[in-house]
Structure formats: structure tokens, C-alpha cells
C-alpha positions as CSV (number, residue, x, y, z in Angstrom):
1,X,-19.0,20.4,-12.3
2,X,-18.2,22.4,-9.2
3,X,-15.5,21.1,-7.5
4,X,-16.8,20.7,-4.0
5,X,-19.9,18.8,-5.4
6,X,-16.6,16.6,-7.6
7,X,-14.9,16.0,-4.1
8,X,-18.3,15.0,-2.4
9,X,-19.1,12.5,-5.3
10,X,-15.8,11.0,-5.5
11,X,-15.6,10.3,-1.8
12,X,-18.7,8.6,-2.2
13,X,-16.8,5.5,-3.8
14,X,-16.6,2.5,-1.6
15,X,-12.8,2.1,-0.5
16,X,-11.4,-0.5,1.9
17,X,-7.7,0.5,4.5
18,X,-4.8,-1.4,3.4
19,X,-1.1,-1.0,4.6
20,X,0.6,-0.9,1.3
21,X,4.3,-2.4,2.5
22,X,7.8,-2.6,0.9
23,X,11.7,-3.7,1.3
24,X,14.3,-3.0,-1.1
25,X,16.7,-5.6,0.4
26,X,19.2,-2.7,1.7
27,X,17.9,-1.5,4.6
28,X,15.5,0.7,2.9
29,X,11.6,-0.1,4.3
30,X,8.5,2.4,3.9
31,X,5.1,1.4,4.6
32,X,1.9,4.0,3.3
33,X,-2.0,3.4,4.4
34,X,-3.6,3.0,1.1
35,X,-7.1,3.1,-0.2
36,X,-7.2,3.5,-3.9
37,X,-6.9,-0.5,-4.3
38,X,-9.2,-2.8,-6.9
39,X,-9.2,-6.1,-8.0
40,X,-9.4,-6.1,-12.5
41,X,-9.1,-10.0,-12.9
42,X,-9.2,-13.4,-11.7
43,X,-7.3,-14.9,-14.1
44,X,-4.7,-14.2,-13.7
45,X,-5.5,-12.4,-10.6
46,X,-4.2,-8.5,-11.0
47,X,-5.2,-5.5,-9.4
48,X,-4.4,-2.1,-9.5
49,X,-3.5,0.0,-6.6
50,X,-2.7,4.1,-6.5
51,X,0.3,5.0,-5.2
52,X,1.5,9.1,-4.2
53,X,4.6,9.7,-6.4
54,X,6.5,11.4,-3.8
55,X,6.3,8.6,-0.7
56,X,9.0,6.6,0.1
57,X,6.7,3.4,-0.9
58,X,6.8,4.8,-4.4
59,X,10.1,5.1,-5.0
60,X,10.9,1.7,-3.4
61,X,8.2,0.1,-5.7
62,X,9.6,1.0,-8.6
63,X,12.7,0.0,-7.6
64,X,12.2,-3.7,-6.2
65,X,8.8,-3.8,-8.0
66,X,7.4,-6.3,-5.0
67,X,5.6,-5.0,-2.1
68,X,3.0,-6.7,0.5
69,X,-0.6,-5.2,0.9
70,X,-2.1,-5.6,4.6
71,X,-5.8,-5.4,4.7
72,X,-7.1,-4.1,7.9
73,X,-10.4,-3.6,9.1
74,X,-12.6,-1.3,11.1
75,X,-10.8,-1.9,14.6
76,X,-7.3,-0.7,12.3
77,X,-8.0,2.7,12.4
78,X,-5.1,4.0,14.9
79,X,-3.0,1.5,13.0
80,X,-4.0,2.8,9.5
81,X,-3.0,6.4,11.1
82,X,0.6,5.0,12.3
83,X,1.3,5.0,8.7
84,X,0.2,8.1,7.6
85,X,3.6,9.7,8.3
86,X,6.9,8.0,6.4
87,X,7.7,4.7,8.8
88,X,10.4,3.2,10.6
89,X,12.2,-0.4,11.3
90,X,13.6,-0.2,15.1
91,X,14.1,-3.1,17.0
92,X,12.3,-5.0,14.5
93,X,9.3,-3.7,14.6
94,X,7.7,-1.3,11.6
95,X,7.0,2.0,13.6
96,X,6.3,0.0,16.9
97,X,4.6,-2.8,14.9
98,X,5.2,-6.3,14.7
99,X,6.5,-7.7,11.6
100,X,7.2,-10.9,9.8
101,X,8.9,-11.0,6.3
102,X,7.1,-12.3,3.1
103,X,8.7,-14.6,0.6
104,X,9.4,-11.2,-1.6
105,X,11.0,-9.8,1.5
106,X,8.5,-7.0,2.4
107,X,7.0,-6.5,5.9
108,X,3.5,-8.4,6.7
109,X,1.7,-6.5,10.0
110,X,1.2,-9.2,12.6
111,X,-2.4,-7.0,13.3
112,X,-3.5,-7.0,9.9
113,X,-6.4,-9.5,9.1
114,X,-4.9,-10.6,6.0
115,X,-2.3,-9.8,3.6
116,X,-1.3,-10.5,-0.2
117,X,2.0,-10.7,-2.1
118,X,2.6,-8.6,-5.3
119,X,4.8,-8.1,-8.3
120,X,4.0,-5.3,-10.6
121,X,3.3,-5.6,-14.1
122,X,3.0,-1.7,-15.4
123,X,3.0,1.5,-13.7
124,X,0.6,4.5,-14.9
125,X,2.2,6.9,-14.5
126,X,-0.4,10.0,-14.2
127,X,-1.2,12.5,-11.8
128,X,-0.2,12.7,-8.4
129,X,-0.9,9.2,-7.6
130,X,0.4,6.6,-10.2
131,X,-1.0,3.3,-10.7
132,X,0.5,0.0,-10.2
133,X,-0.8,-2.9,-11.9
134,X,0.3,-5.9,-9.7
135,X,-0.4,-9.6,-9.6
């Protein structure tokens, strides 16, 4: 298949914005706008999400394995841009957004519409992004 016609098709595969965020308890935070996120069960409820290997998320994951995933909508934009680039905690705030901890000690976005607590199960690890199979 020709690889311009592969990146067309792929990109034609619904995807929601989600804040993927993460603590590991010594002063180490990193947030990373994620899209690669599915839901594989309700019971128990897993899902998988796609992680790039060489973010600071990543290596915090598998380190803690917790992390919080913020679902934004389509009014997030600017917000799902912030974290695009490797974040920061100043003044309490995650690169100049507010945040509250979750019970697994992970950053929740005040702004996003919703949010979900996760411990991973299995990493994939394959290609450039590795899979995480939370619940």
C-alpha cells in the first residue's frame, strides 16, 4: 500500500483528546495530550492507551504504573496544545493549569470535562508508541 494513501486511511480512525497525566510521588510530574485511547472491556473495565516511549509520561508510567486520563472536548483545543511540549508544576499549577490530586496521586485538570483513574496491567511494548493496558 502506498504510504501516503496508509497515513490518509489511518487518520481516518475516530479518536477522542485526552490529557494523559502522571506523579511519581518525588517531585517528578509530566502530563502528554493523548489520542490513541480505547475501551476492551467492561468487566472488569480495561482499556488500552498508546503511549510515545521517549516522553517523560512514559517513563513515569512505568515507574509508578498509575496515571489520570482527562478527557477534554472540542472547546480543549489550546489546552490539548499546552501539552504538546514536556510540562511543568509551578505554583501549583500544571503548566499554568489548575490542578487537584487524585487518590493515586496524579494531577486531574480543573478544565477537563471528566477524568478516570488508572493502574496498568501489561505494557506492549512495540514500536514507537507502547501500549498500556490499564484498569
Amino acid at each position: 500500500m502506498n504510504q501516503d494513501a496508509k497515513k490518509t486511511a489511518l487518520r481516518m480512525i475516530p479518536y477522542g483528546i485526552y490529557v494523559l497525566t502522571a506523579d511519581d510521588g518525588s517531585g517528578n510530574v509530566a502530563a502528554a495530550t493523548v489520542n490513541w485511547v480505547t475501551q476492551t472491556a467492561f468487566n472488569p473495565p480495561l482499556v488500552v492507551v498508546g503511549v510515545k516511549t521517549d516522553s517523560g509520561a512514559y517513563s513515569i508510567l512505568k515507574k509508578t504504573k498509575n496515571f489520570v486520563l482527562n478527557m477534554l472536548g472540542k472547546a480543549h483545543k489550546g489546552l490539548a496544545f499546552t501539552f504538546f511540549k514536556p510540562a511543568q508544576m509551578e505554583g501549583g499549577k500544571l503548566s499554568g493549569q489548575s490542578v487537584h490530586k487524585a487518590a493515586n496521586g496524579a494531577p486531574i485538570l480543573d478544565a477537563a470535562l471528566a477524568a478516570l483513574e488508572f493502574r496498568i496491567t501489561s505494557i506492549v511494548e512495540q514500536g514507537d508508541h507502547h501500549i498500556s493496558s490499564p484498569r
